[in-house]
N, CA and C atoms as a LAMMPS dump frame, in Angstrom:
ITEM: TIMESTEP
0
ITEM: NUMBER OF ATOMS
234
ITEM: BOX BOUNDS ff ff ff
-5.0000000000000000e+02 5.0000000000000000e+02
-5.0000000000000000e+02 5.0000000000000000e+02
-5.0000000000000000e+02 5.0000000000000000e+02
ITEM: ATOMS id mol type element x y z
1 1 1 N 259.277 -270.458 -446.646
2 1 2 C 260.571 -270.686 -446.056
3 1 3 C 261.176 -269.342 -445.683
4 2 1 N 262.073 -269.021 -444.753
5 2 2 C 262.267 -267.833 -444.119
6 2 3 C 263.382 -267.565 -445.158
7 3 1 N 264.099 -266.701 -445.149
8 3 2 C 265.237 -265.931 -445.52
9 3 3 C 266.509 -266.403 -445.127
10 4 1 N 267.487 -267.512 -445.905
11 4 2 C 268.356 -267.265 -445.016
12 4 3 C 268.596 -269.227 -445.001
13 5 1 N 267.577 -269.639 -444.29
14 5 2 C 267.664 -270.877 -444.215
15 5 3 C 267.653 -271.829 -445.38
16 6 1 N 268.829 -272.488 -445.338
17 6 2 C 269.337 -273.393 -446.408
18 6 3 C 268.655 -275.249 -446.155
19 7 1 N 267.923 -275.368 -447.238
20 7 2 C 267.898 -277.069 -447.064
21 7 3 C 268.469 -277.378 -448.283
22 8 1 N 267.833 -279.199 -447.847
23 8 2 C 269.039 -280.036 -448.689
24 8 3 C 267.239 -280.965 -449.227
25 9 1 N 267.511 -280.829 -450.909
26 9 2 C 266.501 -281.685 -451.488
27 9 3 C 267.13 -282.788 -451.703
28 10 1 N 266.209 -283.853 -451.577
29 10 2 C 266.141 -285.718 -451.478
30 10 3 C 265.365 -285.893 -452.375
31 11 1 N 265.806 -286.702 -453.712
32 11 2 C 264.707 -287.497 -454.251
33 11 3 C 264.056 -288.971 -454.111
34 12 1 N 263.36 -289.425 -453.482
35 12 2 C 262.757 -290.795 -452.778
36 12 3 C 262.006 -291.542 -453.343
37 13 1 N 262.421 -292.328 -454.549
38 13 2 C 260.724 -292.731 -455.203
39 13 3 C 260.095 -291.377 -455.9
40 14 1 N 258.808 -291.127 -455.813
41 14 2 C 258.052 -290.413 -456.202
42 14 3 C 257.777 -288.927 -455.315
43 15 1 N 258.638 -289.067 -454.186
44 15 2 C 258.461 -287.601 -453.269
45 15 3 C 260.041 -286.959 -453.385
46 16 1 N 259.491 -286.054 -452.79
47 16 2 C 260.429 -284.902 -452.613
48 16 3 C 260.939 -284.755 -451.023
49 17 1 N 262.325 -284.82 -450.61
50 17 2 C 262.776 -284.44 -449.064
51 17 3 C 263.194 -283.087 -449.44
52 18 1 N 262.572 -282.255 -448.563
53 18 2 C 263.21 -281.147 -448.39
54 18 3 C 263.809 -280.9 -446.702
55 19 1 N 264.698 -281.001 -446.649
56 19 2 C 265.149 -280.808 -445.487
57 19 3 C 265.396 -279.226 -444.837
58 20 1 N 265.001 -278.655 -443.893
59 20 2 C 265.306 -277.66 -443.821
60 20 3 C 265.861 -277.486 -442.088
61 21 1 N 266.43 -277.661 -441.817
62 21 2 C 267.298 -277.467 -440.232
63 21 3 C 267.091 -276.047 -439.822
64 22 1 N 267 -276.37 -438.391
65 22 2 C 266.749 -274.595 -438.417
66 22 3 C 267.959 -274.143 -436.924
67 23 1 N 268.798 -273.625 -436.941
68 23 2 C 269.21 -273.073 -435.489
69 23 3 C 268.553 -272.76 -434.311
70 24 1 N 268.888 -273.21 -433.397
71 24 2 C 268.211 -272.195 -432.209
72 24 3 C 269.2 -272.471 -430.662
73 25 1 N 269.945 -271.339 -431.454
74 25 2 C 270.748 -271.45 -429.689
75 25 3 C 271.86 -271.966 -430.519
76 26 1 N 272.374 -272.906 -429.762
77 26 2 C 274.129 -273.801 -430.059
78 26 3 C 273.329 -275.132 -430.784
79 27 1 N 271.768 -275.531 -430.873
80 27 2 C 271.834 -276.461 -431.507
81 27 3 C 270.657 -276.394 -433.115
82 28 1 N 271.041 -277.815 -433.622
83 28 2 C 270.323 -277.352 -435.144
84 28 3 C 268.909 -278.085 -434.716
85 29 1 N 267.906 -277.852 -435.199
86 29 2 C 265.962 -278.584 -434.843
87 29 3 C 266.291 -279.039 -436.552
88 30 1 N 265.738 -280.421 -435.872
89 30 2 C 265.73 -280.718 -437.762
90 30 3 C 264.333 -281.159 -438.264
91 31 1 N 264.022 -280.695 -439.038
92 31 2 C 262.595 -280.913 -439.771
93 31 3 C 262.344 -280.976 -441.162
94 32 1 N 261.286 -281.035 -441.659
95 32 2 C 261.617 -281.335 -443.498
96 32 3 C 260.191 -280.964 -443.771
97 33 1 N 260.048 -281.081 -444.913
98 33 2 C 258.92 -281.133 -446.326
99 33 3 C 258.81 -282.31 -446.853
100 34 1 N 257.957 -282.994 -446.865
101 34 2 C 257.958 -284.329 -447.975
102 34 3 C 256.427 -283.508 -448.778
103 35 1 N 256.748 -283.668 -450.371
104 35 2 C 255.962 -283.733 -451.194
105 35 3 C 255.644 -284.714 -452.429
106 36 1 N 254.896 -285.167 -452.435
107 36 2 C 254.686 -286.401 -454.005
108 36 3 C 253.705 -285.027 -454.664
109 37 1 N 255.039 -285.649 -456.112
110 37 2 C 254.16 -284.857 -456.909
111 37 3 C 252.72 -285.562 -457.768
112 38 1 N 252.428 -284.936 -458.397
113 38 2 C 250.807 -285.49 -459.022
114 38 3 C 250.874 -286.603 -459.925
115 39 1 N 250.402 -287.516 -459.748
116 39 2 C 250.826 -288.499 -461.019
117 39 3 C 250.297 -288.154 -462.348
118 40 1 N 250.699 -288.947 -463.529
119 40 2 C 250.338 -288.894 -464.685
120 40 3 C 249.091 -289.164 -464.734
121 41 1 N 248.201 -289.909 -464.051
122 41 2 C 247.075 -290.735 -463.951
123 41 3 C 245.815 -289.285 -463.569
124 42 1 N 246.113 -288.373 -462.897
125 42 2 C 246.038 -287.252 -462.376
126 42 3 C 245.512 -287.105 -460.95
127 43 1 N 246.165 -288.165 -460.072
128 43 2 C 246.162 -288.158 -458.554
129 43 3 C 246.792 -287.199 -458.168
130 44 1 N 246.559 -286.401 -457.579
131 44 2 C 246.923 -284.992 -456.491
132 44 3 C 248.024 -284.991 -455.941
133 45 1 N 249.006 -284.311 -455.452
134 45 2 C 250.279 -284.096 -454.64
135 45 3 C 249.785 -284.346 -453.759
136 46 1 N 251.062 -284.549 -452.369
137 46 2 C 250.625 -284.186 -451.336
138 46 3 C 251.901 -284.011 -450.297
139 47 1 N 251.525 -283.182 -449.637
140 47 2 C 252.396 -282.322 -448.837
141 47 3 C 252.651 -282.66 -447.56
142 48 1 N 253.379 -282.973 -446.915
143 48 2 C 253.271 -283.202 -445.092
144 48 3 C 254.703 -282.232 -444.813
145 49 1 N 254.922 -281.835 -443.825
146 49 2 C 255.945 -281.165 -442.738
147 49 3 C 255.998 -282.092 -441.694
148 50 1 N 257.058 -282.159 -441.411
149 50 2 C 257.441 -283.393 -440.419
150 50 3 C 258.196 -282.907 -439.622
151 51 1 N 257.672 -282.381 -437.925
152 51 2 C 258.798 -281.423 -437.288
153 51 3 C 259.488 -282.296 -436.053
154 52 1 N 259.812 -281.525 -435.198
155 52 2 C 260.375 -282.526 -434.049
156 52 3 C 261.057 -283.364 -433.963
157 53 1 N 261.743 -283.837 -435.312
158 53 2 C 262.706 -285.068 -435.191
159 53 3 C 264.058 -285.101 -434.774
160 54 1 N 264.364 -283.708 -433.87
161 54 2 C 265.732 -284.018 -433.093
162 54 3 C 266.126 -282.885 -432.639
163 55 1 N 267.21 -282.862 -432.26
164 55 2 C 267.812 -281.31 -431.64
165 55 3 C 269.63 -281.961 -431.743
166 56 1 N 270.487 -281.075 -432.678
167 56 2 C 271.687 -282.132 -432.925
168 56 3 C 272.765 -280.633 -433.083
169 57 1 N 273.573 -281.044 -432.747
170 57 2 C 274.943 -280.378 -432.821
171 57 3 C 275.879 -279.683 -433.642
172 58 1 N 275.209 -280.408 -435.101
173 58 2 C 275.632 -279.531 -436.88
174 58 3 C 274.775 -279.359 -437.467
175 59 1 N 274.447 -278.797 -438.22
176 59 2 C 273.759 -278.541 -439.233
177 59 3 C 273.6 -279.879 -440.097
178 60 1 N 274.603 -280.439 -440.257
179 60 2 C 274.922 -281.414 -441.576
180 60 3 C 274.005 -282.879 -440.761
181 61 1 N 274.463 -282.724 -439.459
182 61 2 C 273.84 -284.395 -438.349
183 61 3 C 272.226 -283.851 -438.745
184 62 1 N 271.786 -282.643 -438.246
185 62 2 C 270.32 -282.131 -438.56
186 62 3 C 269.001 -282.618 -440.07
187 63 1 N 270.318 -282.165 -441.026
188 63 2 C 270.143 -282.565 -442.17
189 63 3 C 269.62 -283.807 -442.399
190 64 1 N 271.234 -284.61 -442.675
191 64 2 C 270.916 -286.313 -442.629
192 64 3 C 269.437 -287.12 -441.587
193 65 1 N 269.489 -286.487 -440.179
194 65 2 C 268.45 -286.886 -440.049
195 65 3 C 266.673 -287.111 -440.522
196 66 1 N 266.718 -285.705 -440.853
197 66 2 C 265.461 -285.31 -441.482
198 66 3 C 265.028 -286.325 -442.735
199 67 1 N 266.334 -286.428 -443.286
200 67 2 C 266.286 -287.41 -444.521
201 67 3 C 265.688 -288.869 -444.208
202 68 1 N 266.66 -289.439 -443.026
203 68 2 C 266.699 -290.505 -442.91
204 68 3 C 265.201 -291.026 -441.948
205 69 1 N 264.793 -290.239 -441.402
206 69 2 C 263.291 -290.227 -441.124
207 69 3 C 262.517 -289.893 -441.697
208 70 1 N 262.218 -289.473 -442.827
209 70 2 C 261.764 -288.996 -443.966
210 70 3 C 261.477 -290.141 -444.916
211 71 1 N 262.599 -291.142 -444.869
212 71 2 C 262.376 -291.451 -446.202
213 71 3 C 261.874 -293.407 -445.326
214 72 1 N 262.447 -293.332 -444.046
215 72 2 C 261.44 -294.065 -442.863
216 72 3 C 259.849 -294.089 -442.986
217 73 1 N 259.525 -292.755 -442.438
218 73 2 C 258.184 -292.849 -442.522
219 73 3 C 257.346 -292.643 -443.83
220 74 1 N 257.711 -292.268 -445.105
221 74 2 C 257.34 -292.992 -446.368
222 74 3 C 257.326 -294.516 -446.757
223 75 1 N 258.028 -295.308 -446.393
224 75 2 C 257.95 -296.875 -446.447
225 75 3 C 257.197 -297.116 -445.551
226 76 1 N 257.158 -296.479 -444.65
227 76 2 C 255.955 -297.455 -443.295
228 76 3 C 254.651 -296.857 -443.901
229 77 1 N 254.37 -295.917 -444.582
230 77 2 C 252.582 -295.123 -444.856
231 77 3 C 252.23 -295.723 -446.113
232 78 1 N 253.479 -295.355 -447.225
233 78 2 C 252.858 -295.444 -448.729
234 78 3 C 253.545 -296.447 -449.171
């Protein structure tokens, strides 16, 4: 993660949202981290970055989105 840039952690079930918005110009790119951590059973984490999901006007609209597609495309996979 760069220096500087602030996200917002989501707990979802068994993963992790990390949201991290990024500036560019007058608007925010919103993108995230989803991670599941390892189960007790000892199934593996797993990691995806999820970019491209918008170009928005605050930081905070950036945010919420990332989440709210985030925690979308976890119910439609797992």
């Amino acid at each position: 993660m760069r220096e500087g840039v602030e996200t917002m952690k989501v707990e979802h079930g068994d993963w992790t949202i990390d949201s991290r918005p990024q500036q560019m110009g007058h608007h925010w790119h919103s993108w995230c981290e989803i991670e599941r951590r390892p189960t007790d059973d000892g199934v593996g984490g797993e990691i995806f970055h999820l970019s491209d999901i918008g170009h928005f006007d605050t930081q905070q609209a950036a945010y919420a989105r990332a989440v709210s597609w985030a925690k979308a495309w976890i119910e439609a996979n797992f």
